[in-house]
Backbone as CSV, one residue per row, in Angstrom:
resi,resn,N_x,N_y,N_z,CA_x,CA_y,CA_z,C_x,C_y,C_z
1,UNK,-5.355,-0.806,-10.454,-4.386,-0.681,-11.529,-3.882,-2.075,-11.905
2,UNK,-3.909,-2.689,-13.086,-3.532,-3.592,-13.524,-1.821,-3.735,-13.545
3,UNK,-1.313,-4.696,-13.643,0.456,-4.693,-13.663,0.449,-5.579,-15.249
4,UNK,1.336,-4.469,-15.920,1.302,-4.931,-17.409,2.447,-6.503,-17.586
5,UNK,2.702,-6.531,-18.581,3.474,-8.270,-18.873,4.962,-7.242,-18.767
6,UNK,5.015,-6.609,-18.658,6.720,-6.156,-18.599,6.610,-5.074,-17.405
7,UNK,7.699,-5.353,-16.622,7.562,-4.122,-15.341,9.071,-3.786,-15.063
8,UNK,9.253,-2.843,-14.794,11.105,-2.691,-14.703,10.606,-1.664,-12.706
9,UNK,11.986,-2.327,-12.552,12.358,-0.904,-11.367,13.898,-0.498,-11.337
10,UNK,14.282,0.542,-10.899,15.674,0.970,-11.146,16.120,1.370,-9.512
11,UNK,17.352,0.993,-9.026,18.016,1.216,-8.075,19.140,1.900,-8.624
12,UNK,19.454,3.214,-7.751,20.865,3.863,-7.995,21.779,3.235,-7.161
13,UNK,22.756,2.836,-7.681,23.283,1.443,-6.751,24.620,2.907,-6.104
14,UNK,24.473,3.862,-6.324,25.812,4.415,-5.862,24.920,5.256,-4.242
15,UNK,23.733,6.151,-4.927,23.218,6.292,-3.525,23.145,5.078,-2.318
16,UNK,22.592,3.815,-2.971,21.944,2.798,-2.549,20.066,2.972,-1.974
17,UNK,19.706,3.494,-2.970,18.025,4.022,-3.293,17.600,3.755,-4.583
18,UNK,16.141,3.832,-4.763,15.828,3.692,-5.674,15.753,5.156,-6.470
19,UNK,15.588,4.424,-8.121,15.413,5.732,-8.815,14.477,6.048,-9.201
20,UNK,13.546,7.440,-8.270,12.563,8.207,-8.849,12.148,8.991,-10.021
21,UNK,11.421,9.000,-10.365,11.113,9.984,-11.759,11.950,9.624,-13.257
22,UNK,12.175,8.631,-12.896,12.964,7.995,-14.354,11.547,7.524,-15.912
23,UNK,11.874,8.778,-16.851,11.026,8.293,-17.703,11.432,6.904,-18.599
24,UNK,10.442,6.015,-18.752,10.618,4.493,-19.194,9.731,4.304,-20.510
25,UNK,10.221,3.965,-21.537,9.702,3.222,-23.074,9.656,2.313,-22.673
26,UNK,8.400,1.418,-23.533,8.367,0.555,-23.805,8.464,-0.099,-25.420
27,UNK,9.435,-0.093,-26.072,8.866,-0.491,-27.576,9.369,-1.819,-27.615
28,UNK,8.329,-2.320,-28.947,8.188,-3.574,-29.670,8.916,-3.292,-30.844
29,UNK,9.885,-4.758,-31.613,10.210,-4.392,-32.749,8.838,-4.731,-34.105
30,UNK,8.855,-3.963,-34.672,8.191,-3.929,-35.793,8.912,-3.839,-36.749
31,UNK,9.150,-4.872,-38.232,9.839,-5.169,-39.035,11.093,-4.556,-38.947
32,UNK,11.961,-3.521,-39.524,13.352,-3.168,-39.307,13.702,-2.210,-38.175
33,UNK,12.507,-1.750,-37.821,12.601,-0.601,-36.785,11.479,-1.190,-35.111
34,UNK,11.515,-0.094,-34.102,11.076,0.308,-33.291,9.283,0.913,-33.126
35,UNK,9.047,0.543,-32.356,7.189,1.157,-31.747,6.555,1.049,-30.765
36,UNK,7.255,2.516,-30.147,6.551,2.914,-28.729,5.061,2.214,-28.922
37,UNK,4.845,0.981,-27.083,4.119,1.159,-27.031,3.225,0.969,-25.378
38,UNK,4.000,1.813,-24.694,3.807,2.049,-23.243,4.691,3.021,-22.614
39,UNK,4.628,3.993,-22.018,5.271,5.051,-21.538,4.997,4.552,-19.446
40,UNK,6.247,4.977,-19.095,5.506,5.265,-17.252,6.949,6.226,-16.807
41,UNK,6.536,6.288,-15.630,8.153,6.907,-15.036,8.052,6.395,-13.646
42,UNK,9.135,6.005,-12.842,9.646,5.413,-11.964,8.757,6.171,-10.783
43,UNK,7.780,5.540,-9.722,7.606,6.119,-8.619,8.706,6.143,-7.571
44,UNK,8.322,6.642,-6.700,9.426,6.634,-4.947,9.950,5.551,-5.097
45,UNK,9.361,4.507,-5.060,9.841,2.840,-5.079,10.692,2.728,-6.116
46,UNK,10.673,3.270,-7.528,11.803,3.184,-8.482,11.333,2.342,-9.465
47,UNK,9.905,2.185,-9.322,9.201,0.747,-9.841,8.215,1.552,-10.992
48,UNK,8.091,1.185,-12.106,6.347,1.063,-12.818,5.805,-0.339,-13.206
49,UNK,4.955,-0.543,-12.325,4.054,-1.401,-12.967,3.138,-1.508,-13.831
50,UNK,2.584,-0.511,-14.228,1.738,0.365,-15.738,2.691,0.261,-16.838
51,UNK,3.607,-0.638,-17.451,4.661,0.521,-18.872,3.794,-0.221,-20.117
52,UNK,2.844,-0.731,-20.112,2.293,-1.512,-21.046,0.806,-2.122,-21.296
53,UNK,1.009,-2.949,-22.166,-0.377,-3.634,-22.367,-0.196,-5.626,-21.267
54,UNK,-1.226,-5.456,-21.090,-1.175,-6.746,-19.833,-0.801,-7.994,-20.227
55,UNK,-0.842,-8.443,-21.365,-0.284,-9.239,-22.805,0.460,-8.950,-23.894
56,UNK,1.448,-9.450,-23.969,2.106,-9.351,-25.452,2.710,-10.234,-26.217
57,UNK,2.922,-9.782,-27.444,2.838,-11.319,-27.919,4.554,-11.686,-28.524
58,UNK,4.568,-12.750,-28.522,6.032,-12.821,-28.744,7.305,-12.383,-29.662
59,UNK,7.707,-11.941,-29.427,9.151,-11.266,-29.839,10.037,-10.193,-29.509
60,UNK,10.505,-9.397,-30.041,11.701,-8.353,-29.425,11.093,-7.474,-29.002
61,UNK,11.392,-7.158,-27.676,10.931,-5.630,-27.107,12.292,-5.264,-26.545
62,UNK,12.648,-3.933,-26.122,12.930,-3.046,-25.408,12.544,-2.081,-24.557
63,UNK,13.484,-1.851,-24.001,12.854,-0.710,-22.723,14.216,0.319,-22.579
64,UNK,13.539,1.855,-22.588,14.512,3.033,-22.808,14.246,3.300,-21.991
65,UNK,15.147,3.811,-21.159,15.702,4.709,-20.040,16.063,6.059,-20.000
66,UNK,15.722,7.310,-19.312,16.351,8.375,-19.476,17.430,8.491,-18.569
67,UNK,18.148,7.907,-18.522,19.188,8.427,-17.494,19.806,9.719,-17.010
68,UNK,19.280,10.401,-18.586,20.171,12.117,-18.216,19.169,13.216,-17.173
69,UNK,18.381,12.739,-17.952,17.282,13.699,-16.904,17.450,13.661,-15.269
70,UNK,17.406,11.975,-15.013,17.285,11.431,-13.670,18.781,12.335,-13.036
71,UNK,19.807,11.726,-13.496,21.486,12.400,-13.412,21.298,13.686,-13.231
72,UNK,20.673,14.412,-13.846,20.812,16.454,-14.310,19.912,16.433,-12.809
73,UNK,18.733,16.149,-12.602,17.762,16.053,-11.587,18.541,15.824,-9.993
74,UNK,19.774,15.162,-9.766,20.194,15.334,-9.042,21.834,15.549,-8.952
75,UNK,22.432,16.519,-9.928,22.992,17.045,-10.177,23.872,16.370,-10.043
76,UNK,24.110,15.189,-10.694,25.569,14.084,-11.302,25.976,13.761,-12.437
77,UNK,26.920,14.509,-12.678,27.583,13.888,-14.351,27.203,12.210,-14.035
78,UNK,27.407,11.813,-15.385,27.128,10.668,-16.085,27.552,10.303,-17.200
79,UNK,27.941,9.375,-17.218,28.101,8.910,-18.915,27.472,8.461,-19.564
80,UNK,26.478,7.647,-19.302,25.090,6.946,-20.076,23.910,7.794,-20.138
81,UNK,23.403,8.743,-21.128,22.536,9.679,-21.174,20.910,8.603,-21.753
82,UNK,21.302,7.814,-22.174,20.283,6.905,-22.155,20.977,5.450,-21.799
83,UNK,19.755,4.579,-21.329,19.846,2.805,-21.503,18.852,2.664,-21.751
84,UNK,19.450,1.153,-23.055,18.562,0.322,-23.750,18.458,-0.909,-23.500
85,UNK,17.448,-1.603,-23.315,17.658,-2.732,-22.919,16.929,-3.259,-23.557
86,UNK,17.671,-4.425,-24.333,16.505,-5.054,-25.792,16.601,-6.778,-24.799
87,UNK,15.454,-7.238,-25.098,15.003,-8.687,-24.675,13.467,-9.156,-25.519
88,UNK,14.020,-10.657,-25.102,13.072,-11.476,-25.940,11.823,-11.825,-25.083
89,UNK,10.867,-12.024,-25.303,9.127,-11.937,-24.873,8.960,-13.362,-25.584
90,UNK,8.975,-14.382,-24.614,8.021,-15.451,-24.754,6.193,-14.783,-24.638
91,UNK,5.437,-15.341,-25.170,3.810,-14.567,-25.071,2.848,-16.250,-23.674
92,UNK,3.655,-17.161,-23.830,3.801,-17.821,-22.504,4.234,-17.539,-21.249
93,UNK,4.851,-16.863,-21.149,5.648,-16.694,-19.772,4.605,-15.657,-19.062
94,UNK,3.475,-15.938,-17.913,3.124,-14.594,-17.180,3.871,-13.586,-17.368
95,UNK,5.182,-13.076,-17.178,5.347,-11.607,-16.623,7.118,-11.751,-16.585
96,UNK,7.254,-10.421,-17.195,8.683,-10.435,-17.393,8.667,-8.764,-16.481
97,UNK,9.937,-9.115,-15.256,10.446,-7.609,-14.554,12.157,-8.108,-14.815
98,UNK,12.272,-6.507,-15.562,13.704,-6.230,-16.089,13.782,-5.331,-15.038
99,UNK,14.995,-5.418,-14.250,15.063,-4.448,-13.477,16.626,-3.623,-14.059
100,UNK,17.319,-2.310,-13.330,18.083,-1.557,-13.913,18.554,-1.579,-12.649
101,UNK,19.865,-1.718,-12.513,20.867,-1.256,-11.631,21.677,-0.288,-12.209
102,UNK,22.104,1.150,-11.472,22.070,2.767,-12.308,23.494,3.127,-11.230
103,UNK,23.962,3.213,-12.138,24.870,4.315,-11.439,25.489,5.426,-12.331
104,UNK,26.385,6.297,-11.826,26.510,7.242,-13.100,27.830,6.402,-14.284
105,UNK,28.379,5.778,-14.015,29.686,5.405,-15.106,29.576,3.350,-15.263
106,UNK,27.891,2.889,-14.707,28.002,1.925,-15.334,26.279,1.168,-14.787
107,UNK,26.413,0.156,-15.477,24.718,-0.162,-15.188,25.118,-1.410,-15.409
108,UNK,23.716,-2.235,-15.071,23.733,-3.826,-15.168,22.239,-4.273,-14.891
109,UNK,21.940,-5.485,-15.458,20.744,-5.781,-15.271,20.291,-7.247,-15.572
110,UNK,19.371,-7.717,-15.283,19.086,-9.132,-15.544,17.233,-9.556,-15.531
111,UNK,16.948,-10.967,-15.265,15.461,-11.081,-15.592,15.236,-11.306,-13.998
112,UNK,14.229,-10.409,-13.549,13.928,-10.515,-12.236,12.604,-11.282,-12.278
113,UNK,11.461,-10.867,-10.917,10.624,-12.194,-10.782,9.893,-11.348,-10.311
């Protein structure tokens, strides 16, 4: 299995585990709008390394989160029924991992390695 140019993993920072079965977008901006173009969902580890193409080329992407599903799945209200996380794509840089720190009433995140 190849590991695409964007990889996210999510930790539920309130269990202190990772988050399984979390479905993950990948879109690119295309002129005023959005375009899915990599789908994965979080294994045991909380990780996908598949959400994409192995190159991309530079500019705005995002990455969507289902949070409600994951939340309903283990039966915790929440307030964030989705996260978005928009960032910039150098087409130089090997490999960008956005990771998600999850909890139910707040999140945080940064450029991991």
């Amino acid at each position: 299995m190849s590991v695409s140019h964007v990889t996210t993993h999510i930790l539920d920072t309130t269990l202190g585990r990772p988050a399984p079965g979390v479905a993950v977008v990948l879109e690119a901006r295309v002129g005023d709008g959005w375009s899915g173009i990599g789908t994965g969902l979080t294994d045991a580890d909380g990780r996908v390394k598949a959400l994409g193409p192995e190159r991309l080329e530079s500019g705005a992407y995002r990455l969507r989160f289902d949070t409600a599903a994951y939340f309903a799945g283990i039966k915790t209200d929440a307030f964030f029924p989705e996260v978005v996380l928009t960032f910039q794509v150098d087409a130089e840089q090997a490999h960008y991992h956005v990771p998600l720190l999850l909890s139910p009433f707040a999140y945080s995140t940064y450029r991991g390695s």
